[in-house]
C-alpha positions as CSV (number, residue, x, y, z in Angstrom):
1,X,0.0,0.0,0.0
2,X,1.1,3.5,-0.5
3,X,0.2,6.6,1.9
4,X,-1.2,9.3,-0.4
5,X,-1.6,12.0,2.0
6,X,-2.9,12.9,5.5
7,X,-5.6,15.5,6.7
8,X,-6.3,17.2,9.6
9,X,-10.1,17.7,9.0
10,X,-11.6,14.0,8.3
11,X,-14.0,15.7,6.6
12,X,-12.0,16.3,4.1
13,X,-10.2,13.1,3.8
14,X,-14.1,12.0,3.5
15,X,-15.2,13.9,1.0
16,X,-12.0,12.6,-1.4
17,X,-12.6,9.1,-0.6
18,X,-15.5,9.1,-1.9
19,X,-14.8,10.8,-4.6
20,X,-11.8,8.5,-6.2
21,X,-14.9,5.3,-5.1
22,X,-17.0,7.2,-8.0
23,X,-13.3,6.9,-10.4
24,X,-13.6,3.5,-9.2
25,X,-10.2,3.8,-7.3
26,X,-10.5,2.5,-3.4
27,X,-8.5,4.6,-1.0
28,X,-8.3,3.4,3.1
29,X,-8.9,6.0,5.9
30,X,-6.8,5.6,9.4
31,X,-6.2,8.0,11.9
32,X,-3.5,8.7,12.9
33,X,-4.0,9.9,17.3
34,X,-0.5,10.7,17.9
35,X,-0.7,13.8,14.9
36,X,-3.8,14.2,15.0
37,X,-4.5,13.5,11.6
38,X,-6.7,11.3,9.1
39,X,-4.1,9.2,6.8
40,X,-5.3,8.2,3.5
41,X,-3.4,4.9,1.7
42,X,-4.2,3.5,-1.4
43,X,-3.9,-0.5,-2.3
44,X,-3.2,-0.6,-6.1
45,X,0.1,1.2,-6.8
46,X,-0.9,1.5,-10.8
47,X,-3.7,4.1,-9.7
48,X,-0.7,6.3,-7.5
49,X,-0.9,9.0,-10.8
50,X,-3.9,9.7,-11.1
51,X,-5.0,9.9,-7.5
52,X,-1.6,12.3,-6.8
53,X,-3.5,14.5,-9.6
54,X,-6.9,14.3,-8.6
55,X,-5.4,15.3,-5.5
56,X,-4.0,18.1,-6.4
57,X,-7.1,19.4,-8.5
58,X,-9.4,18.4,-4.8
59,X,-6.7,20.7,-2.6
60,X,-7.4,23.8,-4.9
61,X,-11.0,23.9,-4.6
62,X,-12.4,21.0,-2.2
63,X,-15.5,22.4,-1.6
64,X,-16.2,22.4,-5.5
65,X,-19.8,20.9,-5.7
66,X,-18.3,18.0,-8.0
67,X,-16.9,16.4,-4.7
68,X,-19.8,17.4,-2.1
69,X,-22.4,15.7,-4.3
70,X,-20.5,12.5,-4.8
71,X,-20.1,12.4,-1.4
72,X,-23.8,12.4,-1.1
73,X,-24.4,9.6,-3.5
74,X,-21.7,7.5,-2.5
75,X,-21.4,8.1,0.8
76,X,-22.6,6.2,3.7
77,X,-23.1,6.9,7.5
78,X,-21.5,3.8,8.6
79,X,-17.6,3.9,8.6
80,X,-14.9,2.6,10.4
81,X,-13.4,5.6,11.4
82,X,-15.0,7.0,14.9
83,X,-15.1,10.6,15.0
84,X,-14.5,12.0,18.2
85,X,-16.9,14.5,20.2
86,X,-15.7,17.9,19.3
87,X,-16.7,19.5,22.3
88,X,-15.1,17.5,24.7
89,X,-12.7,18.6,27.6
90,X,-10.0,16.1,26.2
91,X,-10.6,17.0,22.2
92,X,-10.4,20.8,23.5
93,X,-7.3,20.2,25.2
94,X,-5.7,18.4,22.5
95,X,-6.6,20.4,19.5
96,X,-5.2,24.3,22.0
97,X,-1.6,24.7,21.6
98,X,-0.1,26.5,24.1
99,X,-0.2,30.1,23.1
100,X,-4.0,29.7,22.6
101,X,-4.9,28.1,25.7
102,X,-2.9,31.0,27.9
103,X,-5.0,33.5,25.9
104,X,-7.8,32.1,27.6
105,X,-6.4,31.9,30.7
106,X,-5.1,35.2,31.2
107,X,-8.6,36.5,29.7
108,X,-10.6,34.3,32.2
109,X,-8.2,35.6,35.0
110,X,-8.7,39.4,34.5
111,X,-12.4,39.0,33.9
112,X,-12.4,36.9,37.6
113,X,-10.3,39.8,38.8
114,X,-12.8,42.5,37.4
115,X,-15.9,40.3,39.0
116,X,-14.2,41.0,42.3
117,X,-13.3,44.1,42.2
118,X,-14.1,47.5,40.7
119,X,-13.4,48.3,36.9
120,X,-11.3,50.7,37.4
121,X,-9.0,49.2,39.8
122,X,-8.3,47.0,36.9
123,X,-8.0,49.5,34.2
124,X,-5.6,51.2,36.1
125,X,-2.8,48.7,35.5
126,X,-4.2,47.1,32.4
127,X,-5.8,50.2,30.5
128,X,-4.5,51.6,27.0
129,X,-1.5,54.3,28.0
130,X,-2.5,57.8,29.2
131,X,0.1,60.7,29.3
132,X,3.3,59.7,30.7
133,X,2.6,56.2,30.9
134,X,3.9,55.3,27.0
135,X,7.1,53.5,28.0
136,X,5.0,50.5,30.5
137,X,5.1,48.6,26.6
138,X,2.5,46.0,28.3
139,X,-0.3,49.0,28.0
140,X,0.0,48.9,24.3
141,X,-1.5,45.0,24.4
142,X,-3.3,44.5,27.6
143,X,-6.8,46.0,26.7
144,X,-7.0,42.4,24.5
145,X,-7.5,40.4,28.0
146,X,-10.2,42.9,29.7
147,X,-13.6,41.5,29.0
148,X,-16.1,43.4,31.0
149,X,-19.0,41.5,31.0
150,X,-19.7,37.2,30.7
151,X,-21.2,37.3,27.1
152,X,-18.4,39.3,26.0
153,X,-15.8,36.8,27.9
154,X,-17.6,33.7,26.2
155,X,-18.3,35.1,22.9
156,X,-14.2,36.0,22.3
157,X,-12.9,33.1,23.7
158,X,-15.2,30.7,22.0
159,X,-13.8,32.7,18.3
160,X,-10.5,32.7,20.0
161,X,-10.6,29.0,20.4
162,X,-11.5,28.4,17.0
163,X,-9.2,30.2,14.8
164,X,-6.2,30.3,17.2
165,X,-6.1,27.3,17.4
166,X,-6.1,26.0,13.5
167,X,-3.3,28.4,13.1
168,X,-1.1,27.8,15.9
169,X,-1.8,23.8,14.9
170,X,-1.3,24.2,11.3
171,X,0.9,27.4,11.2
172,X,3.1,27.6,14.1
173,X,3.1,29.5,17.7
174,X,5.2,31.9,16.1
175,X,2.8,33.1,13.5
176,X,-0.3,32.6,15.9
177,X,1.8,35.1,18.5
178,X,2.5,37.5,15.1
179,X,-0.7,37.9,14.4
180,X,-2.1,38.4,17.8
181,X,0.6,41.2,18.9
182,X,0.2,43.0,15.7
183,X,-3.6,43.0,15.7
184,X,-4.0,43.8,19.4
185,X,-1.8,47.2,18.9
186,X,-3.3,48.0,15.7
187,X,-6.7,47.8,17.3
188,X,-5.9,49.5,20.5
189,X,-4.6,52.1,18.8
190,X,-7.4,52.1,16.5
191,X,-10.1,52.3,19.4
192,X,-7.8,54.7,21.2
193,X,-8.6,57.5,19.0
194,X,-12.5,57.2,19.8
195,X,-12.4,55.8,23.9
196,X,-9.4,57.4,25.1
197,X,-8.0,54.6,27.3
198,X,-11.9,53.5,28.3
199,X,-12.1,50.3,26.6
200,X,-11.1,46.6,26.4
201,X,-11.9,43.4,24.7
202,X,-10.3,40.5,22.4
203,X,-13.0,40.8,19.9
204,X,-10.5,43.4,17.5
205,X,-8.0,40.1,17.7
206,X,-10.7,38.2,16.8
207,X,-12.2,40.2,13.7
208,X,-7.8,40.1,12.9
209,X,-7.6,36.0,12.8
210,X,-11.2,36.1,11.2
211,X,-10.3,37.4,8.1
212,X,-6.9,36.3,8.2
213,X,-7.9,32.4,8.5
214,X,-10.7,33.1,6.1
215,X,-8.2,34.4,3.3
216,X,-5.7,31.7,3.9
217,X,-8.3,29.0,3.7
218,X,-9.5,30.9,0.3
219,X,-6.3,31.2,-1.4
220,X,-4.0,28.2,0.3
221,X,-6.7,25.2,1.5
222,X,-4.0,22.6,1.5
223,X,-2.6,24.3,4.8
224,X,-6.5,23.6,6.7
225,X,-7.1,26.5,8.1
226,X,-10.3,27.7,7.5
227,X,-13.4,30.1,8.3
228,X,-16.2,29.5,7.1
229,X,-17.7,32.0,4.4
230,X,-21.1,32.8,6.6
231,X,-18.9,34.1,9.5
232,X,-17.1,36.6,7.5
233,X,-20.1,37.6,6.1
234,X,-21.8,38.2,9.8
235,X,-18.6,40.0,10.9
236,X,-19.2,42.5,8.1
237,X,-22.9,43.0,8.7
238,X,-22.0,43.1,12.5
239,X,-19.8,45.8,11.6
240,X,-22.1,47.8,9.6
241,X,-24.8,47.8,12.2
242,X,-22.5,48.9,14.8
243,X,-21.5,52.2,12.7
244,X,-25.5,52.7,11.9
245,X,-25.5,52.7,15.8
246,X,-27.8,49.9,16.0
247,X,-25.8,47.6,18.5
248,X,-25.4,50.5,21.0
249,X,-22.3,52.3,21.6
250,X,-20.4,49.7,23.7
251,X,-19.7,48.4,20.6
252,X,-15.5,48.8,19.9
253,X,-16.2,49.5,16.2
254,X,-12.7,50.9,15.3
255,X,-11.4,47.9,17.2
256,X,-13.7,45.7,14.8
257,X,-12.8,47.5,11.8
258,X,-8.8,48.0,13.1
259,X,-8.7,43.9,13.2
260,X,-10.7,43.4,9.7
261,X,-8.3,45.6,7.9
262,X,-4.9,44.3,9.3
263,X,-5.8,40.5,9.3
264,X,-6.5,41.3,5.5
265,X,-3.3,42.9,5.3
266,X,-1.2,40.0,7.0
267,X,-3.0,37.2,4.8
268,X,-2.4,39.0,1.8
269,X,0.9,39.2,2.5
270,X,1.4,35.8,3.5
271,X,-0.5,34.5,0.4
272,X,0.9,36.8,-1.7
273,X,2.6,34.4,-4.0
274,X,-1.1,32.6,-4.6
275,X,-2.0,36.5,-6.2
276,X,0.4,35.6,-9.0
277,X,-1.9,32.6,-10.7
């Protein structure tokens, strides 16, 4: 047998298995626990060409409608392969590396800190620099961890979770830790010019990585990071009704519109070679 190639989304692996049963070519599925990754092998060595191609042709566009309806007609709900519960502690833990899981802890910590005590206690060590404070460099990130209210706390972190941690999987620590300094200053300093130093939240981050992990998945889906089109469309509609004042004005919209812009920016950038085709 020869191993053809391995995903990380079993979907995926799915979808292309049944696509090469419709070519009448039989590939295996086996997961592989210790990378955390879906391994696909294929019995007879005279079909190795044309699967490597078909392969290649599935990796630029693998949600093409060509491969989602075969995998309705030749698909079946009974497989070998067990897929595990996504929302459990253990698949959680497993699928956070370690940048993305202190996120959340340091995030959780502040908003358990602001619960006991008043907000401005907290804002006085964590808050975006006033005169005379622009040399404590911590100032210029820490608004990212303040959440000041449950929802808000949830509603990052679940995002956070997400997106952080397909890149920091897929992409690396470094990049993950990249993207999440540059974003956080860009959108403090964005949100800045409208709050003063009154503000806080990781959703500018979030919007960042959003568009970021949208754009790679768009232009480079063989590197399986991915957002889904429907969330970058809600992002930009939740953006619009914040500017038309509709959401209230607790709403950090240049923080929102800060992160959009520069996780835009930083995928273009990274995917810039994919602009030349």
């Amino acid at each position: 047998m020869i191993h053809v190639v391995s995903f990380v989304n079993p979907r995926l692996a799915q979808a292309f298995v049944d696509y090469m049963a419709s070519q009448h070519i039989q590939l295996r599925m086996r997961p592989n626990p210790q990378q955390q990754q879906v391994e696909l092998w294929l019995d007879d060595e005279q079909h190795i060409t044309k699967v490597r191609h078909e392969l290649d042709l599935f990796l630029q566009d693998p949600s093409n409608p060509r491969y989602t309806a075969v995998s309705w007609q030749t698909g079946t709900t009974h497989t070998n392969f067990k897929y595990r519960s996504f929302f459990s502690l253990a698949n959680l833990k497993e699928r956070s590396g370690p940048l993305t899981l202190i996120v959340m802890l340091i995030c959780t910590g502040i908003y358990l800190w602001l619960a006991m005590t008043q907000h401005l206690d907290v804002l006085r060590y964590l808050a975006w620099p006033r005169e005379g404070q622009q040399f404590e460099l911590w100032r210029w990130f820490s608004p990212a961890f303040v959440q000041f209210s449950l929802s808000q706390l949830v509603f990052n972190l679940v995002l956070w979770w997400f997106l952080a941690s397909q890149v920091e999987r897929r992409l690396g620590t470094g990049k993950l830790l990249t993207i999440f300094l540059v974003s956080a200053l860009f959108c403090n300093w964005g949100q800045s010019l409208y709050s003063a130093s009154n503000f806080g939240g990781l959703s500018g981050v979030v919007y960042a990585l959003i568009s970021y992990v949208w754009l790679t998945g768009e232009r480079q889906p063989e590197k399986e990071v991915s957002a889904p089109r429907g969330l970058m469309i809600l992002v930009v509609i939740w953006l619009f009704l914040g500017y038309l004042d509709i959401l209230g004005s607790s709403i950090a919209n240049a923080a929102h519109l800060s992160g959009l812009i520069i996780g835009l920016l930083m995928g273009i950038w990274d995917n810039r070679h994919t602009f030349k085709h």
